[in-house]
C-alpha positions as CSV (number, residue, x, y, z in Angstrom):
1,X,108.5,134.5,95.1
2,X,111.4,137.0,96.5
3,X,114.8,135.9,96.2
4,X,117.1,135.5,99.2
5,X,120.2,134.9,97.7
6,X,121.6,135.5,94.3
7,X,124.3,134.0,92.4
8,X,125.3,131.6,89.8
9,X,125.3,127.3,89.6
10,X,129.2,126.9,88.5
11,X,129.3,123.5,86.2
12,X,132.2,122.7,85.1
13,X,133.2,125.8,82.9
14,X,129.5,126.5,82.5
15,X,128.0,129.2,84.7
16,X,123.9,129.3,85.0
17,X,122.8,132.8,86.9
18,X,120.2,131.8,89.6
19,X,118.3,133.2,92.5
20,X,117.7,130.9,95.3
21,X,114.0,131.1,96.8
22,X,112.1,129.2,99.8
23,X,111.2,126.3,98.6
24,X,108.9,125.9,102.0
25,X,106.6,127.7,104.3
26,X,105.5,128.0,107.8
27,X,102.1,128.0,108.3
28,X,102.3,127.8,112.4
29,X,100.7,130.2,114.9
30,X,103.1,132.3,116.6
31,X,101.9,134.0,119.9
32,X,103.4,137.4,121.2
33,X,104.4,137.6,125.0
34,X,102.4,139.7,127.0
35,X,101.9,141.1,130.4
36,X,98.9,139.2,132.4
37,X,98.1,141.6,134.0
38,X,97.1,144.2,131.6
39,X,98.2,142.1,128.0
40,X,100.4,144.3,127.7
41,X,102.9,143.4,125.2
42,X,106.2,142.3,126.5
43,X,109.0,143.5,124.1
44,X,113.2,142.9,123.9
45,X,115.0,145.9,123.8
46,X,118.6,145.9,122.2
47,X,120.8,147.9,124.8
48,X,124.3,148.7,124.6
49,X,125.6,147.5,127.7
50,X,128.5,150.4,127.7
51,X,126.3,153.3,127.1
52,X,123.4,151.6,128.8
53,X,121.1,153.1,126.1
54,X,119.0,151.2,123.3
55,X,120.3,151.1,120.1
56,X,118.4,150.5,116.6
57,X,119.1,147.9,114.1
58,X,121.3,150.2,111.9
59,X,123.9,150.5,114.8
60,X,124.1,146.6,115.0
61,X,127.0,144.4,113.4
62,X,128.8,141.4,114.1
63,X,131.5,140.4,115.9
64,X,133.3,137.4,117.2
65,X,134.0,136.7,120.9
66,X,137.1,135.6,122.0
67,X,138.6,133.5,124.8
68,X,139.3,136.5,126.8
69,X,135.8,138.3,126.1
70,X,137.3,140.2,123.1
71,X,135.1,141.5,120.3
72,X,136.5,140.7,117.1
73,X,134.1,143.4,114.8
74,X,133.6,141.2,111.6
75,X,131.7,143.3,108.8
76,X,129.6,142.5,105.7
77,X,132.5,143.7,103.9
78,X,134.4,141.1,105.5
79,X,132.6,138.4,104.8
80,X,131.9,139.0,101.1
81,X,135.6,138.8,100.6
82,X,136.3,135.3,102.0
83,X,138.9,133.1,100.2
84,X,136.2,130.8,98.7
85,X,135.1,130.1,95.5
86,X,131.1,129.6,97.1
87,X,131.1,132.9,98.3
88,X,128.5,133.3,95.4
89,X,128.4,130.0,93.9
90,X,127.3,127.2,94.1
91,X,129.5,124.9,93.3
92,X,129.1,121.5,91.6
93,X,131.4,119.1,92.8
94,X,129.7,115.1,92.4
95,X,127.2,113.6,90.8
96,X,126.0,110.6,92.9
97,X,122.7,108.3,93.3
98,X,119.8,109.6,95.0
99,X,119.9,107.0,97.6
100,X,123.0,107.6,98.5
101,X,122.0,110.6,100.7
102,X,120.9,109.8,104.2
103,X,117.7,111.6,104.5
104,X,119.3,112.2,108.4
105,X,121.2,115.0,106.6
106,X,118.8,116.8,104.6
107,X,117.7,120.1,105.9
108,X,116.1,123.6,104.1
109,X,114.9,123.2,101.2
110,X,115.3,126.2,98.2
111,X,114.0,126.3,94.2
112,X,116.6,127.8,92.4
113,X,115.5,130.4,89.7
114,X,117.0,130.9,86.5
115,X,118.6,134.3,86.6
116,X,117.0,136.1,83.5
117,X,116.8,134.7,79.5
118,X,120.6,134.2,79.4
119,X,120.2,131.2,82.1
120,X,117.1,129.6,80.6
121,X,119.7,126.9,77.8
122,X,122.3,126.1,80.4
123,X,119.7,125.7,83.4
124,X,117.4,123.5,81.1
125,X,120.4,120.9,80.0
126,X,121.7,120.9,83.6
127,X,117.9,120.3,84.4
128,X,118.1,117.5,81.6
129,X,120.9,116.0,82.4
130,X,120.2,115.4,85.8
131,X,116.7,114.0,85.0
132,X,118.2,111.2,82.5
133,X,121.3,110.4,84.7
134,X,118.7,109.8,87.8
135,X,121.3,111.1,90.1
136,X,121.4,114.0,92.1
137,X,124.2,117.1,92.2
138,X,126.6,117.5,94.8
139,X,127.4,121.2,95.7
140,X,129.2,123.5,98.3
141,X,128.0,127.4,98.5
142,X,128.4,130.0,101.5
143,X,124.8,131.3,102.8
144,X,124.8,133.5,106.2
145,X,128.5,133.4,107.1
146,X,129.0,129.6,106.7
147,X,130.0,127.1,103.5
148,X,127.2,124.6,103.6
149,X,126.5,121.7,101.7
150,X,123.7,121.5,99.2
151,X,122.0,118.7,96.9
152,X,120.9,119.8,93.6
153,X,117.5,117.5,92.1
154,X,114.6,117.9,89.6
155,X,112.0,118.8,90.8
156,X,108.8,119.7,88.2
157,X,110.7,121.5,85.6
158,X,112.5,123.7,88.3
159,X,115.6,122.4,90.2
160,X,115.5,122.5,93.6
161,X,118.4,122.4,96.1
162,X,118.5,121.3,99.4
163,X,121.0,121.8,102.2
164,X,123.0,119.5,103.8
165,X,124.8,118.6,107.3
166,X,128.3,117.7,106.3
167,X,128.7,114.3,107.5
168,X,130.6,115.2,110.8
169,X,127.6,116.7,112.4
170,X,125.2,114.0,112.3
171,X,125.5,111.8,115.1
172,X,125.8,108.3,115.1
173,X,122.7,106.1,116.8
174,X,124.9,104.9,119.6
175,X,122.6,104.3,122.6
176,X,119.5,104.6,121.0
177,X,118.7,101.3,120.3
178,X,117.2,99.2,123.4
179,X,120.2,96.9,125.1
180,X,118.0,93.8,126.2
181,X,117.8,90.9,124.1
182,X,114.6,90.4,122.9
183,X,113.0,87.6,120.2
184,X,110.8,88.6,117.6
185,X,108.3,85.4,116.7
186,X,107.4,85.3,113.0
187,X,103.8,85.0,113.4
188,X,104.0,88.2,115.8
189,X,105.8,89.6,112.2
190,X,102.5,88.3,110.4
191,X,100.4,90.3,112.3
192,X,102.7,93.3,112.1
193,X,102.9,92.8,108.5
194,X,98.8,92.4,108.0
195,X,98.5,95.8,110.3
196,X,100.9,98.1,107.5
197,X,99.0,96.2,104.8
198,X,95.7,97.3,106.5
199,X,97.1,101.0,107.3
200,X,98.2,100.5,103.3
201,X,99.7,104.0,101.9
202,X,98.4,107.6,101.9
203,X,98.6,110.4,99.5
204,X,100.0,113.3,101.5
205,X,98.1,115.9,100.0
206,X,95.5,114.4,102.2
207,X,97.1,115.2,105.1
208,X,96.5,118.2,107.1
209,X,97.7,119.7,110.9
210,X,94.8,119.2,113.1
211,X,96.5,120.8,116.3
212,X,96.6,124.1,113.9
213,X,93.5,124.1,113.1
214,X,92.2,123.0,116.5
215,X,94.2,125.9,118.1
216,X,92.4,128.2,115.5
217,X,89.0,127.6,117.1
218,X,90.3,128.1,119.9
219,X,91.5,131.7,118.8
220,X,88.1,132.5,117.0
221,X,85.9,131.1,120.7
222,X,87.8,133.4,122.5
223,X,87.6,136.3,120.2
224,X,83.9,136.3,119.9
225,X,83.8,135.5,123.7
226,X,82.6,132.1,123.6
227,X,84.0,129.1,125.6
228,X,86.9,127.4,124.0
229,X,85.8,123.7,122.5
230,X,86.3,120.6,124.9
231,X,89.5,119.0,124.1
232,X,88.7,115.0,122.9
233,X,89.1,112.0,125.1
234,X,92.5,110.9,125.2
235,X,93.5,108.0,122.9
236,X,93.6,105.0,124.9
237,X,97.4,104.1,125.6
238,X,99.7,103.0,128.1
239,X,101.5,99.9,128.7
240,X,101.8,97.0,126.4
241,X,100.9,93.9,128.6
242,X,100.5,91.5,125.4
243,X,102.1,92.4,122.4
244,X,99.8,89.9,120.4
245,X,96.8,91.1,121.6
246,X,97.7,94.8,120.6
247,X,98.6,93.7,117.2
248,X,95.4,92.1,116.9
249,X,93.1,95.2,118.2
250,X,95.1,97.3,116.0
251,X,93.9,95.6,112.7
252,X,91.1,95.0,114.0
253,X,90.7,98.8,114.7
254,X,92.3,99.9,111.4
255,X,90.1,97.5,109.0
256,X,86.9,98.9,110.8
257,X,88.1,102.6,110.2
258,X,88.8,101.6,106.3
259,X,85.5,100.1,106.0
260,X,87.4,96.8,105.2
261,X,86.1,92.9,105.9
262,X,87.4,92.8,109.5
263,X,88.3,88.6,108.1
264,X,88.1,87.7,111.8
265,X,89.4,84.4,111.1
266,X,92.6,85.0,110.0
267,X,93.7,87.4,113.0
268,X,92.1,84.7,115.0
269,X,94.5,82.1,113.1
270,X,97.8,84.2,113.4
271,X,96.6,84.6,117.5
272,X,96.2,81.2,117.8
273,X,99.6,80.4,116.0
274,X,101.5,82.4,117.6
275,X,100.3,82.0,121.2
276,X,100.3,78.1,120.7
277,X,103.5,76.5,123.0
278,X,106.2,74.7,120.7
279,X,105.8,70.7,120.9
280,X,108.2,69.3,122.9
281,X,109.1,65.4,122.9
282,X,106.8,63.9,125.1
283,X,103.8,65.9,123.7
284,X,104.9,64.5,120.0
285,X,104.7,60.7,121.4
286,X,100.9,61.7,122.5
287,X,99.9,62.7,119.0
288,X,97.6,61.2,116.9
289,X,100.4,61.2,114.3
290,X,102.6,57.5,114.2
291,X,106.1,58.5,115.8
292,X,108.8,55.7,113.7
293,X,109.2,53.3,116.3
294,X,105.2,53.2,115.7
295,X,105.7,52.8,112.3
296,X,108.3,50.3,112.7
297,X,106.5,48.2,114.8
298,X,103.5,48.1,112.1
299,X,104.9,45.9,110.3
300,X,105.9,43.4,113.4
301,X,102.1,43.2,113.8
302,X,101.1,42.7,110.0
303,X,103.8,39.7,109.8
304,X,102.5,38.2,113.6
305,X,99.4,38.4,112.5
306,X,100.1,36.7,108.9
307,X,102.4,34.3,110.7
308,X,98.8,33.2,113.0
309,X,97.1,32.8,109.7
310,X,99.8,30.4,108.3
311,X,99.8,28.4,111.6
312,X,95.7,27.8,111.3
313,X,96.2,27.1,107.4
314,X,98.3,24.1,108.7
315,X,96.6,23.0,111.2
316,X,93.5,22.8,109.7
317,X,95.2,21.0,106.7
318,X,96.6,19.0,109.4
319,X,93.5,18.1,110.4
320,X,92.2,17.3,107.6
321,X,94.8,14.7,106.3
322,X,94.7,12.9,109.6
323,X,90.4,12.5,109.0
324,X,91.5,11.5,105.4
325,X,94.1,9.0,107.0
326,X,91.9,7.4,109.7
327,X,88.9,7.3,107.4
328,X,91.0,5.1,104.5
329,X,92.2,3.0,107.6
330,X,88.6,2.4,108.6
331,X,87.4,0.7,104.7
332,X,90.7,-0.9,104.7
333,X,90.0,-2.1,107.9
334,X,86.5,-2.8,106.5
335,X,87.9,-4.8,103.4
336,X,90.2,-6.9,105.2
337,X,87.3,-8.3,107.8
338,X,85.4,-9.1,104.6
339,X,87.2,-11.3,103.1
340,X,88.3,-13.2,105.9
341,X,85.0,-14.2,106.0
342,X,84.5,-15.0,102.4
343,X,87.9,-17.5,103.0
344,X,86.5,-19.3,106.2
């Protein structure tokens, strides 16, 4: 890979030669503007606006532009003499935790080569350390007329830095977020949680840009002369009438596209339990269920109902001593008539 930068990785008193190298590539189509009508190709000339004559690239420098519409020439010579130490270092200044790097930050990404044999001890403990510390490296370095700011992390058995906003230039989210209230059920949180369990992860490498490859048939169809492929229905969209029910297509739809058990239940369970109206009082005093006063007046009925059994225990024992009674009257009764007879 060809270098774009060379320099050195200053840590500490230790100095590691490196050359800094794309990390990334582009593999987008880029189209050239043309004419319509001839495709002739349309092409930017660089004129001097003084001379009114076109210029080539070797009579192009820099300059800066001042309030006034002064040019300021600024040359290469200029700029590799700045009064910074990153001019053609990079230059450790922190060691922090991975995590603490907002990924909002992160831009272009870069390997950095070790510059020749001498570089290959102190790149590999820098490497090291950095790998057994779990952190990443912290550096400031000048690329293209500016000091940016770089994170240094393993990556492989290379290092690999990437540039970074300074702080001041991200923005904060003000405005962004939507300004109605709005409340978020938790069974409407079960089904969003069953659809990223559904969608589960990915490996990347399995990913791939279909528009790219798409616009290449359309390239190769129109370069043999055949007509261009028909583009594919649109996805079916729009507005979200019922939040619910699009949760519920949704892992319906992802399940069947996994070749998972659709487990129609369930979604049919969390739909239900989450459309279902809360109770309110006079809906709980209809239920099947015994509200207290119900189950305090229980009781009142058991003890009623034991005081009726008590009250028919005595009155048939009642009745029973009064038989007893008038039948002992009767022989007495009986006896007595006897033996006034006997006497007389």
């Amino acid at each position: 890979m060809r270098s774009i930068w060379n320099g050195a990785i200053s840590f500490g008193l230790v100095s590691i030669p490196i050359k800094l190298v794309n990390a990334t590539e582009s593999h987008a189509i880029s189209f050239r503007q043309i004419h319509t009508e001839d495709n002739g190709r349309i092409r930017y000339r660089k004129v001097c606006e003084l001379e009114d004559r076109e210029v080539s690239q070797a009579e192009i420098g820099k300059a800066y532009e001042d309030a006034d519409g002064t040019m300021i020439p600024i040359s290469d010579e200029d700029l590799s003499h700045l009064p910074i130490p990153t001019a053609r270092t990079i230059e450790i200044v922190a060691f922090v935790p991975g995590d603490r790097i907002d990924p909002l930050q992160m831009g272009a990404a870069y390997y950095l080569a070790a510059g020749g044999a001498q570089a290959a001890k102190p790149y590999t403990l820098l490497r090291e350390a950095l790998k057994r510390s779990n952190k990443v490296a912290i550096a400031k370095y000048a690329l293209r007329g500016r000091e940016r700011l770089g994170m240094l992390r393993v990556v492989g058995d290379a290092i690999a830095m990437h540039g970074l906003l300074w702080p001041d230039e991200v923005r904060a989210p003000e405005g962004v977020a939507p300004d109605e209230h709005v409340t978020i059920r938790d069974k409407e949180l079960d089904l969003a949680d069953a659809l990223m369990d559904t969608l589960g992860e990915v490996d990347l490498e399995d990913l791939h840009d279909e528009y790219r490859e798409a616009l290449e048939e359309v390239i190769a169809a129109k370069a043999s002369g055949e007509t261009p492929p028909e583009s594919p229905a649109p996805a079916a969209g729009g507005k979200v009438l019922d939040l619910m029910a699009a949760l519920e297509n949704s892992v319906r739809a992802a399940r069947e596209s996994r070749g998972a058990p659709e487990e129609e239940a369930e979604v049919r369970q969390l739909r239900r339990d989450a459309s279902a109206p809360k109770e309110t009082g006079a809906k709980k005093s209809t239920s099947t269920k015994k509200t207290p006063a119900a189950k305090k007046a229980a009781p009142a009925r058991k003890s009623t109902s034991k005081a009726g059994e008590g009250a028919a225990k005595k009155t048939a024992s009642a009745k029973s001593t009064a038989s007893a009674k008038s039948t002992a009257g009767k022989k007495a009764a009986t006896k007595k008539t006897a033996s006034r007879k006997r006497t007389a």
